[in-house]
PQR file with spaces between the fields and no chain letter, atoms N, CA, C, O and H, PARSE charges and radii, in Angstrom:
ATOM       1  N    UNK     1     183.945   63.540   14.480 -0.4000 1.5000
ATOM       2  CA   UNK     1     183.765   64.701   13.614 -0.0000 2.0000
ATOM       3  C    UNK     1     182.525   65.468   14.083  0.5500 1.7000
ATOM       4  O    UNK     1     181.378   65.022   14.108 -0.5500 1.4000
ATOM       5  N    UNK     2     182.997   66.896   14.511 -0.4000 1.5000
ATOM       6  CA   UNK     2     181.544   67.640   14.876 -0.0000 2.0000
ATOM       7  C    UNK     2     180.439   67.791   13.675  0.5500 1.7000
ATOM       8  O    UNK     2     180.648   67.411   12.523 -0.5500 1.4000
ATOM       9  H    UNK     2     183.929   67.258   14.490  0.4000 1.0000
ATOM      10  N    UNK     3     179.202   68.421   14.142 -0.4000 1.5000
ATOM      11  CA   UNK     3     178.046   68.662   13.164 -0.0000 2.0000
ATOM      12  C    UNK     3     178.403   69.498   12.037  0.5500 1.7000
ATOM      13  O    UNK     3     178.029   69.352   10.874 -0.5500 1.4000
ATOM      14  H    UNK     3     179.032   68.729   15.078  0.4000 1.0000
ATOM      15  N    UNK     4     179.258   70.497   12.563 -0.4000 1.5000
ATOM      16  CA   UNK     4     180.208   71.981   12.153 -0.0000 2.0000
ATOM      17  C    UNK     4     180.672   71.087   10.960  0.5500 1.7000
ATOM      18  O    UNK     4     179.806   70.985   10.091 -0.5500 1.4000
ATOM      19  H    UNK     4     179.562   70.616   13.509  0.4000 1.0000
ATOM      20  N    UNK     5     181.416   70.658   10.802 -0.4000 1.5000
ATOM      21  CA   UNK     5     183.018   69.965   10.286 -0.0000 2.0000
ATOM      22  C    UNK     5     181.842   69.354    9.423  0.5500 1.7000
ATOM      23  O    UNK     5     181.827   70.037    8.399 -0.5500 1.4000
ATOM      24  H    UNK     5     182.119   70.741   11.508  0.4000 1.0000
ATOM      25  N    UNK     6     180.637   68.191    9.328 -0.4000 1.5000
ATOM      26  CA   UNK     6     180.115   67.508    8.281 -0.0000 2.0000
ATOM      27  C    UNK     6     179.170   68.571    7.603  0.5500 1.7000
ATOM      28  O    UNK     6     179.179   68.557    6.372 -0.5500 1.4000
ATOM      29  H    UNK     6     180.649   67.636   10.160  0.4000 1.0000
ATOM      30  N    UNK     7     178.405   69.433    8.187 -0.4000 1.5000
ATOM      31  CA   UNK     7     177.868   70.866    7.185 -0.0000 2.0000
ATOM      32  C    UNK     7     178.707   71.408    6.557  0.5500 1.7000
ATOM      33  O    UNK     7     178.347   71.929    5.501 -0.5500 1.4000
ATOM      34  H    UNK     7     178.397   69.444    9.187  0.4000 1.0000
ATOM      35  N    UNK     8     180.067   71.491    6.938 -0.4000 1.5000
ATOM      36  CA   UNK     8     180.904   72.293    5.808 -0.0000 2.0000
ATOM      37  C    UNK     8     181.304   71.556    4.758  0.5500 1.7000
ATOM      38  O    UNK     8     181.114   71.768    3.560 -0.5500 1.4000
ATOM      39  H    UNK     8     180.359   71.068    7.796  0.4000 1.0000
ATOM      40  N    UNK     9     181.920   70.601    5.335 -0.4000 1.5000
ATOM      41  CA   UNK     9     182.052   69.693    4.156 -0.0000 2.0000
ATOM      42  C    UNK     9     180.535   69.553    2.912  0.5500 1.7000
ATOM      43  O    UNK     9     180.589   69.589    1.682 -0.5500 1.4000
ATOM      44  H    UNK     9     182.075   70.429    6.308  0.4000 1.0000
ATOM      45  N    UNK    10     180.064   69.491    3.254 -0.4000 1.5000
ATOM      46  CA   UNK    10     178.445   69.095    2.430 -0.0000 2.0000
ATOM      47  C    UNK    10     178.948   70.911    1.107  0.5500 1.7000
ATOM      48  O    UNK    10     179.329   71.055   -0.054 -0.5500 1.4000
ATOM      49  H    UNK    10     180.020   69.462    4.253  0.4000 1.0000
ATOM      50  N    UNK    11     178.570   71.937    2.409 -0.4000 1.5000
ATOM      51  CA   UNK    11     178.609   72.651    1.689 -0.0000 2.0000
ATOM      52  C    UNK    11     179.425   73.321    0.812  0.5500 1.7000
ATOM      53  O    UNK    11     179.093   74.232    0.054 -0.5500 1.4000
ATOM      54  H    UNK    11     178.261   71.819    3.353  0.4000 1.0000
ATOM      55  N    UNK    12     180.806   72.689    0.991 -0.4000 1.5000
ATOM      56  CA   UNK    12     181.871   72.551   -0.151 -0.0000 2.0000
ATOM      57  C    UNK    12     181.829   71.791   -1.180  0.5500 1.7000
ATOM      58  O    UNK    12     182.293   72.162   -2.257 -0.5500 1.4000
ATOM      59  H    UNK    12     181.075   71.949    1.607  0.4000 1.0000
ATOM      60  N    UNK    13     181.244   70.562   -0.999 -0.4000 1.5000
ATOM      61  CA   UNK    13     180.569   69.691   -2.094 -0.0000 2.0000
ATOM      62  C    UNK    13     180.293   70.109   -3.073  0.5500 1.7000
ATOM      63  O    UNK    13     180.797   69.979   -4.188 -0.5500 1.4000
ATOM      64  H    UNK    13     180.867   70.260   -0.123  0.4000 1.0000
ATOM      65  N    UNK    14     178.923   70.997   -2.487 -0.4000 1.5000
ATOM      66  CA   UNK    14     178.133   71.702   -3.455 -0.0000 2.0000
ATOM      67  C    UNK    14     178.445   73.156   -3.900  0.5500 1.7000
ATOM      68  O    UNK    14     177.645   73.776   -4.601 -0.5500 1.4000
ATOM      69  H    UNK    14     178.513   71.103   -1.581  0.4000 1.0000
ATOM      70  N    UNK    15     179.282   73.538   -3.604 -0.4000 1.5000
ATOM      71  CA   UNK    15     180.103   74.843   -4.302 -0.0000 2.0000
ATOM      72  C    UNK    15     180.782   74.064   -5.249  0.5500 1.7000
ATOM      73  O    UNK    15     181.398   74.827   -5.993 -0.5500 1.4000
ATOM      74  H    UNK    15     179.932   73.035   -3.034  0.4000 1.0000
ATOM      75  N    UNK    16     180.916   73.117   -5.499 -0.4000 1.5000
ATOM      76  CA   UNK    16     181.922   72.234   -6.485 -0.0000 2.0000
ATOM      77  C    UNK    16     180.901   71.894   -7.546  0.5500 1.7000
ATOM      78  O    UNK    16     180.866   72.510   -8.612 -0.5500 1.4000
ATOM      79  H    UNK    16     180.415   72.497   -4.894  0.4000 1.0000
ATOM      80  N    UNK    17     180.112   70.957   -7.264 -0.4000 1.5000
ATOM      81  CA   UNK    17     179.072   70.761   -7.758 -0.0000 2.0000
ATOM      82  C    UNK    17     178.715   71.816   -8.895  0.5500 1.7000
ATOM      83  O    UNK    17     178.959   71.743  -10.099 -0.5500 1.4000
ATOM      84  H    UNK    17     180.141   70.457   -6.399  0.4000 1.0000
ATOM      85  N    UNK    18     177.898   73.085   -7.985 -0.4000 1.5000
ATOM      86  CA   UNK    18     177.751   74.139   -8.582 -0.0000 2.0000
ATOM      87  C    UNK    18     178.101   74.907  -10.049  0.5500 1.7000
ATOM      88  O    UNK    18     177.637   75.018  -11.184 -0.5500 1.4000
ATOM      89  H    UNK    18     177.700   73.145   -7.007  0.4000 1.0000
ATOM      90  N    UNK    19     178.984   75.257   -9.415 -0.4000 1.5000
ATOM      91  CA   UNK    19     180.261   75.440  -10.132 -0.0000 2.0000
ATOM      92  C    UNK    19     180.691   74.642  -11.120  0.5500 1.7000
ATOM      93  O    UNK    19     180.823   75.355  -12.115 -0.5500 1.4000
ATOM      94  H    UNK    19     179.360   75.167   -8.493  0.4000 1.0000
ATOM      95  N    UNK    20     180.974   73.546  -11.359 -0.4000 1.5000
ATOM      96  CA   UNK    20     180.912   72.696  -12.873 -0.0000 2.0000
ATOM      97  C    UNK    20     179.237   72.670  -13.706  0.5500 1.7000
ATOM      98  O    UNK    20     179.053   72.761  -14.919 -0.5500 1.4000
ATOM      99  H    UNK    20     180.867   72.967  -10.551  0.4000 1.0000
ATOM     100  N    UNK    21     178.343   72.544  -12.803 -0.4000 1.5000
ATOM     101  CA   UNK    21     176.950   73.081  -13.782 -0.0000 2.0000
ATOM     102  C    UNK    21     177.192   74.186  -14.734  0.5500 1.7000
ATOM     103  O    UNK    21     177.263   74.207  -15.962 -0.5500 1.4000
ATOM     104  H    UNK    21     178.492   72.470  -11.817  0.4000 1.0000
ATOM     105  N    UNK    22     177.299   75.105  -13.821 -0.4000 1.5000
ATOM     106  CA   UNK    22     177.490   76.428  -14.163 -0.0000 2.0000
ATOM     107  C    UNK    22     178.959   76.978  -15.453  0.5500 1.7000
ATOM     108  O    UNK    22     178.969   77.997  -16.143 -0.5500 1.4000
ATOM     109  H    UNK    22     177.241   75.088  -12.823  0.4000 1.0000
ATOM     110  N    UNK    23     179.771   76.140  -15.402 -0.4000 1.5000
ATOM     111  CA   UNK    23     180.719   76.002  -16.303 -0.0000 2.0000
ATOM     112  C    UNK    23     180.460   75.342  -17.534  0.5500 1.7000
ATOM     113  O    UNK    23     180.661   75.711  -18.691 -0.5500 1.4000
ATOM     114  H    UNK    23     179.763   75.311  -14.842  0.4000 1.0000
ATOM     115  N    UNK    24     179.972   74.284  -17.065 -0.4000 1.5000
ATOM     116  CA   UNK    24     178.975   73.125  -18.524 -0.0000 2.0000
ATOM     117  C    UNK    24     177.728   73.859  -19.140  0.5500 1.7000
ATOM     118  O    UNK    24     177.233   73.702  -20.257 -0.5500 1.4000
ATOM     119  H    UNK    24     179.809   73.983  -16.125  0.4000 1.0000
ATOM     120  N    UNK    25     177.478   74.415  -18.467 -0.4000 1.5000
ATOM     121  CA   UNK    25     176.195   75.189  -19.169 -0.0000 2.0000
ATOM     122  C    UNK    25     176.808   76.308  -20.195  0.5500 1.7000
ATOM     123  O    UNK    25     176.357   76.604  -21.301 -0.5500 1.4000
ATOM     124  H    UNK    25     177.879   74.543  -17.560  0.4000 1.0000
ATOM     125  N    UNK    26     177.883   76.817  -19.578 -0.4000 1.5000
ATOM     126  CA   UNK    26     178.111   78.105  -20.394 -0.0000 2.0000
ATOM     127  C    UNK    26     178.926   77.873  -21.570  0.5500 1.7000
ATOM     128  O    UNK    26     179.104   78.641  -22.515 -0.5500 1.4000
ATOM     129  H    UNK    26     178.250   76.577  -18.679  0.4000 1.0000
ATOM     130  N    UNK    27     179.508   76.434  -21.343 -0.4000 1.5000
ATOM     131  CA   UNK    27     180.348   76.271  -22.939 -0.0000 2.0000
ATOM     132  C    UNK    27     179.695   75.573  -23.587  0.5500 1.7000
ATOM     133  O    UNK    27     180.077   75.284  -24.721 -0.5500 1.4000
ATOM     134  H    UNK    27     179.363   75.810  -20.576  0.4000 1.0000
ATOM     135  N    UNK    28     178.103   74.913  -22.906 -0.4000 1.5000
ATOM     136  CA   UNK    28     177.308   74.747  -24.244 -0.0000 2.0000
ATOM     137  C    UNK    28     176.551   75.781  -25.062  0.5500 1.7000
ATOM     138  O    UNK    28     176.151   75.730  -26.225 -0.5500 1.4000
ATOM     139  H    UNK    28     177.793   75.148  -21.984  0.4000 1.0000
ATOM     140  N    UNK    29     176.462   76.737  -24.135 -0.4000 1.5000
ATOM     141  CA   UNK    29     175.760   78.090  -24.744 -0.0000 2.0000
ATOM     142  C    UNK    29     176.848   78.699  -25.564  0.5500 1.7000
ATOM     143  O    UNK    29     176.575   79.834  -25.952 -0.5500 1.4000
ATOM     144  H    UNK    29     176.787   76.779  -23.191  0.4000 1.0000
ATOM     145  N    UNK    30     177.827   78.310  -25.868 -0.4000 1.5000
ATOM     146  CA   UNK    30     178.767   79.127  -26.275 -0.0000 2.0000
ATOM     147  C    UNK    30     178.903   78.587  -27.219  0.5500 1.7000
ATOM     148  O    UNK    30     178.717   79.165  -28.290 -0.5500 1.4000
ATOM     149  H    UNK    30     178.049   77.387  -25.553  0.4000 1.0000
ATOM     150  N    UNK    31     179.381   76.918  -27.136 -0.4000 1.5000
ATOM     151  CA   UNK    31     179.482   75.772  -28.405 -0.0000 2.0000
ATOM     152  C    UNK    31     178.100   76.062  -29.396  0.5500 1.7000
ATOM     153  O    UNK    31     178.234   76.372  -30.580 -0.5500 1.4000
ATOM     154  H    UNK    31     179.532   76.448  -26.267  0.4000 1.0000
ATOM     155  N    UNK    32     177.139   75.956  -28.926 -0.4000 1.5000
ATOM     156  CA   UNK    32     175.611   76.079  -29.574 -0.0000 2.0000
ATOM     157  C    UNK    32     175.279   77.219  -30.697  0.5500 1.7000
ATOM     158  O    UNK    32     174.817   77.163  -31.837 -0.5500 1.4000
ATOM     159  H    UNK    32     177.030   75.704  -27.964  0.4000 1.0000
ATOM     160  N    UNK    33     175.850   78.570  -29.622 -0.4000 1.5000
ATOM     161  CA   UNK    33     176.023   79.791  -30.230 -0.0000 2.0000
ATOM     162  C    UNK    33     176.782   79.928  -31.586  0.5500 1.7000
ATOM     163  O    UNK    33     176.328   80.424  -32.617 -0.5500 1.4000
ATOM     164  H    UNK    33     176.226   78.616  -28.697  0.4000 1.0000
ATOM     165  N    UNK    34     178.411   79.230  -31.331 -0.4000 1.5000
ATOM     166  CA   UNK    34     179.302   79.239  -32.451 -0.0000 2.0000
ATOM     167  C    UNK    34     179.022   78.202  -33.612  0.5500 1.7000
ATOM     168  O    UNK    34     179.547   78.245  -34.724 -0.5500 1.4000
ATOM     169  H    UNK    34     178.780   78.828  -30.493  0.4000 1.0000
ATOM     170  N    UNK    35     178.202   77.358  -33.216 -0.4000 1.5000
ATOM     171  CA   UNK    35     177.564   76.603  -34.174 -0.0000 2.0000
ATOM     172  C    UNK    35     176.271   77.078  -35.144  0.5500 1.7000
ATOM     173  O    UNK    35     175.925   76.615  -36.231 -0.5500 1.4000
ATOM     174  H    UNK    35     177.776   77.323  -32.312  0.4000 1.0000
ATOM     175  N    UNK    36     175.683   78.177  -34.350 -0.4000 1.5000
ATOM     176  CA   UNK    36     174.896   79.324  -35.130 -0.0000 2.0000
ATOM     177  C    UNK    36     173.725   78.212  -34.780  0.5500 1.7000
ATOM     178  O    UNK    36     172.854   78.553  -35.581 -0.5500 1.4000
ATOM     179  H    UNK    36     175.964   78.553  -33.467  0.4000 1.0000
ATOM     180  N    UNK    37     173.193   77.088  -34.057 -0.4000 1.5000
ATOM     181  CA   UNK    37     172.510   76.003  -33.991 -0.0000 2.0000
ATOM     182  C    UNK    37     171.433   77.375  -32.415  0.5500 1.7000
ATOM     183  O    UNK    37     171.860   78.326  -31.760 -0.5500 1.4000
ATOM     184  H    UNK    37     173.900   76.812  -33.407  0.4000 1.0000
ATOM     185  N    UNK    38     170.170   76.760  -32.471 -0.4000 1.5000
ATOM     186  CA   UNK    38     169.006   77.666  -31.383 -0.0000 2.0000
ATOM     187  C    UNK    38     169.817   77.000  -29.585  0.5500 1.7000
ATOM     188  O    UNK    38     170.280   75.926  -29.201 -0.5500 1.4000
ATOM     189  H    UNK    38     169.823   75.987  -33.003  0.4000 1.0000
ATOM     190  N    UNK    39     169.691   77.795  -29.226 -0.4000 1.5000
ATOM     191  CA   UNK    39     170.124   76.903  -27.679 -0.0000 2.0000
ATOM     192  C    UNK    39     169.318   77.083  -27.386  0.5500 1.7000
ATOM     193  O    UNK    39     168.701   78.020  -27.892 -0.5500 1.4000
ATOM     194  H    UNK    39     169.315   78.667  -29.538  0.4000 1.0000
ATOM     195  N    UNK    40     168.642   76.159  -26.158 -0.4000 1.5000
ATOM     196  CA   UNK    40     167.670   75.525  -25.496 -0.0000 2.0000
ATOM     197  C    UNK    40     167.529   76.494  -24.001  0.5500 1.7000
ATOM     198  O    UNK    40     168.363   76.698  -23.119 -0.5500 1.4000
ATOM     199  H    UNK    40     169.143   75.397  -25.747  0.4000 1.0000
ATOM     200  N    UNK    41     166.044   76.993  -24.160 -0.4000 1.5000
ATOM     201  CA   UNK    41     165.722   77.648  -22.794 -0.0000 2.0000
ATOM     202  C    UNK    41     166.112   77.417  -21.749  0.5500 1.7000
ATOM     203  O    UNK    41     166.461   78.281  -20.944 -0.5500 1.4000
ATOM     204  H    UNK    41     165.367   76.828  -24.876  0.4000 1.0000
ATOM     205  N    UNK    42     166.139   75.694  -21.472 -0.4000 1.5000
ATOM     206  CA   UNK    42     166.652   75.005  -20.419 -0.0000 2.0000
ATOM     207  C    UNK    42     168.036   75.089  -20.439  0.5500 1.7000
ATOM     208  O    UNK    42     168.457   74.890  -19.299 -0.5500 1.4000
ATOM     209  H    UNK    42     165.856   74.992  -22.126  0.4000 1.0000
ATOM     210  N    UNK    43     168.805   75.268  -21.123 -0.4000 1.5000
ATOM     211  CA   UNK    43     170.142   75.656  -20.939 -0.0000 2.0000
ATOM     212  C    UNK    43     170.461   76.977  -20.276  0.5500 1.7000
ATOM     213  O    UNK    43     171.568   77.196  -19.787 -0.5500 1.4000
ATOM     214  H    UNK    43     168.463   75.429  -22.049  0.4000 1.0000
ATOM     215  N    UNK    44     169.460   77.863  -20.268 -0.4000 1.5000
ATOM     216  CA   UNK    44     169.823   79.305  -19.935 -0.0000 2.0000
ATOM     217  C    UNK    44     169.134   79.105  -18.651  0.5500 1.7000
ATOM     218  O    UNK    44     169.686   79.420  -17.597 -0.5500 1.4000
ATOM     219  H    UNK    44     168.560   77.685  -20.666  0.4000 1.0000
ATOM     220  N    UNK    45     168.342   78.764  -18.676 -0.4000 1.5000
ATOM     221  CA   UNK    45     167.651   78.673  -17.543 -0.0000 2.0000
ATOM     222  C    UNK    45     168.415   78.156  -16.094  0.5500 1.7000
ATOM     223  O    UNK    45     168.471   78.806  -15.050 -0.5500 1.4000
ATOM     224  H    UNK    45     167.893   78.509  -19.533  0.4000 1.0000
ATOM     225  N    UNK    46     169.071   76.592  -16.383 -0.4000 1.5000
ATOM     226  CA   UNK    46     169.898   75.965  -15.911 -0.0000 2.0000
ATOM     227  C    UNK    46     171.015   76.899  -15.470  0.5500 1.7000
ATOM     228  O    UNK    46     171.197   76.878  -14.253 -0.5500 1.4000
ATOM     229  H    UNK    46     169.026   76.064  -17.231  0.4000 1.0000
ATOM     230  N    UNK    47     171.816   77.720  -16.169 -0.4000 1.5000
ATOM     231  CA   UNK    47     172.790   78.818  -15.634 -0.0000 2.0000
ATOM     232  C    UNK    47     172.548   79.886  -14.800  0.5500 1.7000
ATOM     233  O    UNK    47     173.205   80.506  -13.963 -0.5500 1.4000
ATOM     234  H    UNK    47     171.669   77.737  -17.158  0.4000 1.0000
ATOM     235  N    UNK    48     171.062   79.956  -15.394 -0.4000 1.5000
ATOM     236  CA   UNK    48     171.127   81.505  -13.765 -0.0000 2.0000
ATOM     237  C    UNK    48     170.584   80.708  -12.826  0.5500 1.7000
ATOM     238  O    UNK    48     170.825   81.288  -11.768 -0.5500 1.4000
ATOM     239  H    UNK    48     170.529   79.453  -16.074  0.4000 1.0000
ATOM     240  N    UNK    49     169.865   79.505  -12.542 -0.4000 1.5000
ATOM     241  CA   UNK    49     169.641   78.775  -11.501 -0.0000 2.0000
ATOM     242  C    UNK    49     170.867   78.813  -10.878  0.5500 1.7000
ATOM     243  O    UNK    49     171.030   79.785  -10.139 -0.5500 1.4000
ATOM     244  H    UNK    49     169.670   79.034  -13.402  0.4000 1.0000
ATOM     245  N    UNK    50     171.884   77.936  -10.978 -0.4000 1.5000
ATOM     246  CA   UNK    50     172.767   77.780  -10.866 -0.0000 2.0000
ATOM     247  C    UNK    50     173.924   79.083  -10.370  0.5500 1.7000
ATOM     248  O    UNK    50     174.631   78.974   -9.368 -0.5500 1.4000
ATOM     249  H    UNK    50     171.751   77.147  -11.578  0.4000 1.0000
ATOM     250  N    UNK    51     173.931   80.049  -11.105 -0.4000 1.5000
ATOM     251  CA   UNK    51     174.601   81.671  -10.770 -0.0000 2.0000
ATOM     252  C    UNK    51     174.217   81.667   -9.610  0.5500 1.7000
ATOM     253  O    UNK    51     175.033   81.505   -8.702 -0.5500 1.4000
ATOM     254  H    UNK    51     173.356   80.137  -11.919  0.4000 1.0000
ATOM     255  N    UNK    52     172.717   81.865   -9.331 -0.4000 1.5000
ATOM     256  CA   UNK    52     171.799   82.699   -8.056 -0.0000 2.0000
ATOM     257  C    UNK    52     172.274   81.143   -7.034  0.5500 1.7000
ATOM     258  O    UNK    52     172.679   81.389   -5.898 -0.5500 1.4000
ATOM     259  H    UNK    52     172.055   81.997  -10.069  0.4000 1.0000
ATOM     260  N    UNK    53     172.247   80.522   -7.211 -0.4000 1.5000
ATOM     261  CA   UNK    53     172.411   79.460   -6.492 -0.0000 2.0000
ATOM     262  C    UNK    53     173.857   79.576   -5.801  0.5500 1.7000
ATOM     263  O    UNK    53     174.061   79.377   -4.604 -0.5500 1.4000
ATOM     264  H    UNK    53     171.918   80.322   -8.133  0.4000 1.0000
ATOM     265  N    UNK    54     174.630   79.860   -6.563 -0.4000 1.5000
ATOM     266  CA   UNK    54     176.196   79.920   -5.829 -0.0000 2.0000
ATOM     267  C    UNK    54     176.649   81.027   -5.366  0.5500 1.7000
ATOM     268  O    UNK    54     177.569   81.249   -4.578 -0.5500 1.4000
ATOM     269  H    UNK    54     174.464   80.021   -7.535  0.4000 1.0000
ATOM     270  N    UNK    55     175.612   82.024   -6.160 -0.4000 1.5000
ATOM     271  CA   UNK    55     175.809   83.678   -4.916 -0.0000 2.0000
ATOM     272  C    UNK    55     175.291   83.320   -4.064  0.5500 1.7000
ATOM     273  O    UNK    55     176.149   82.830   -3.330 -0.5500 1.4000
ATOM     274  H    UNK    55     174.864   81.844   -6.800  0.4000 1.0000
ATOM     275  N    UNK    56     173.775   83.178   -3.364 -0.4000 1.5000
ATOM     276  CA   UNK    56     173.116   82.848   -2.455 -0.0000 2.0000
ATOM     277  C    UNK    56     174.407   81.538   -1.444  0.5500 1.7000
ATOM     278  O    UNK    56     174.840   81.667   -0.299 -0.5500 1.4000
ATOM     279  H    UNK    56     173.078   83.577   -3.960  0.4000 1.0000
ATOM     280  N    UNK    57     174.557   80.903   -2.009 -0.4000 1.5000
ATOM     281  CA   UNK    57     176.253   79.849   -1.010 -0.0000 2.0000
ATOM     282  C    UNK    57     177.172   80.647   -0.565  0.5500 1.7000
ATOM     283  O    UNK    57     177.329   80.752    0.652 -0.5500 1.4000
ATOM     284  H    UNK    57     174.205   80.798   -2.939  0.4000 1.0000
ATOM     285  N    UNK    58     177.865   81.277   -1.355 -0.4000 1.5000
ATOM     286  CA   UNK    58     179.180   82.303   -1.132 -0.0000 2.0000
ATOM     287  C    UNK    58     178.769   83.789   -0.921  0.5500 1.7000
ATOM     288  O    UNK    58     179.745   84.502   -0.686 -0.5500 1.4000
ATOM     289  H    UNK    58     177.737   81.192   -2.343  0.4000 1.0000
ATOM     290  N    UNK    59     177.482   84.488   -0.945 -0.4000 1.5000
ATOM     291  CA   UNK    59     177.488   85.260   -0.359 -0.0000 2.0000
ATOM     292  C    UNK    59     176.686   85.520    1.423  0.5500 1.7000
ATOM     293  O    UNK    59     175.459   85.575    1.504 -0.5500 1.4000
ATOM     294  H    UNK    59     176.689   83.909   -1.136  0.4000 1.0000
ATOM     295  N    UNK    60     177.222   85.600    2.194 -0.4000 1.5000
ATOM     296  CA   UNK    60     177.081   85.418    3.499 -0.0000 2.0000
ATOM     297  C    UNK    60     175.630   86.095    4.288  0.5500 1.7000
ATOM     298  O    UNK    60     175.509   87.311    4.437 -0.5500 1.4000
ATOM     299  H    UNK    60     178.218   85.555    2.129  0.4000 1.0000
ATOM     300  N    UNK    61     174.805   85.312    4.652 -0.4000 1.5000
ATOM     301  CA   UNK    61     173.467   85.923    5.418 -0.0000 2.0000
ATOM     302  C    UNK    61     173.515   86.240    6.622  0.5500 1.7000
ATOM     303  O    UNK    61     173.719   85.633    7.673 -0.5500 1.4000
ATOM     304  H    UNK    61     174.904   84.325    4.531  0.4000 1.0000
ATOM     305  N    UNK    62     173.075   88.360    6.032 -0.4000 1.5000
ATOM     306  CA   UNK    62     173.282   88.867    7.523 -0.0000 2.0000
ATOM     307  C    UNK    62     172.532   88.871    8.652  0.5500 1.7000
ATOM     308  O    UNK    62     172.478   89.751    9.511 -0.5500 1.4000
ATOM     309  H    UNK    62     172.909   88.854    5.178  0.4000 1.0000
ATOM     310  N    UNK    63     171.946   87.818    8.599 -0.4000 1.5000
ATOM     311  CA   UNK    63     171.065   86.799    9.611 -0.0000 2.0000
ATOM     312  C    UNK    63     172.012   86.378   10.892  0.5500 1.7000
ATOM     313  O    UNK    63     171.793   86.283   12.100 -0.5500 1.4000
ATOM     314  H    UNK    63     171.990   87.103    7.901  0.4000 1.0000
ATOM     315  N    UNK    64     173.414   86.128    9.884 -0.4000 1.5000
ATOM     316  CA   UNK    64     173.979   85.004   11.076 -0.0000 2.0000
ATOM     317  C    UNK    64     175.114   86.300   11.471  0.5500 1.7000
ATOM     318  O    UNK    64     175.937   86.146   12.373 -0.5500 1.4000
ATOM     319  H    UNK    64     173.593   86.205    8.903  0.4000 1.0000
């Protein structure tokens, strides 16, 4: 298996990864919300980490 072939893989991982954070975060902000209950900074926080994190993956650097 080339170097190519195990970096991509990694970095499909973590588009997966990502991506369920980013999903779990938002239906607790949502659950939290409809519960009329305070949501937690770290919950919001956690989602745009996460957002900027998976644009910065899937959007392409015109570096390369």
């Amino acid at each position: 298996m080339s170097t190519r072939m195990q970096t991509d893989t990694w970095i499909y991982h973590l588009g997966i990864v990502l991506v369920w954070i980013l999903v779990a975060s938002l239906v607790g902000i949502l659950i939290l919300t409809i519960m009329k209950r305070p949501v937690p900074d770290l919950l919001y926080v956690l989602g745009s980490v996460t957002a900027s994190g998976l644009a910065r993956l899937l959007i392409p650097s015109p570096l390369n």
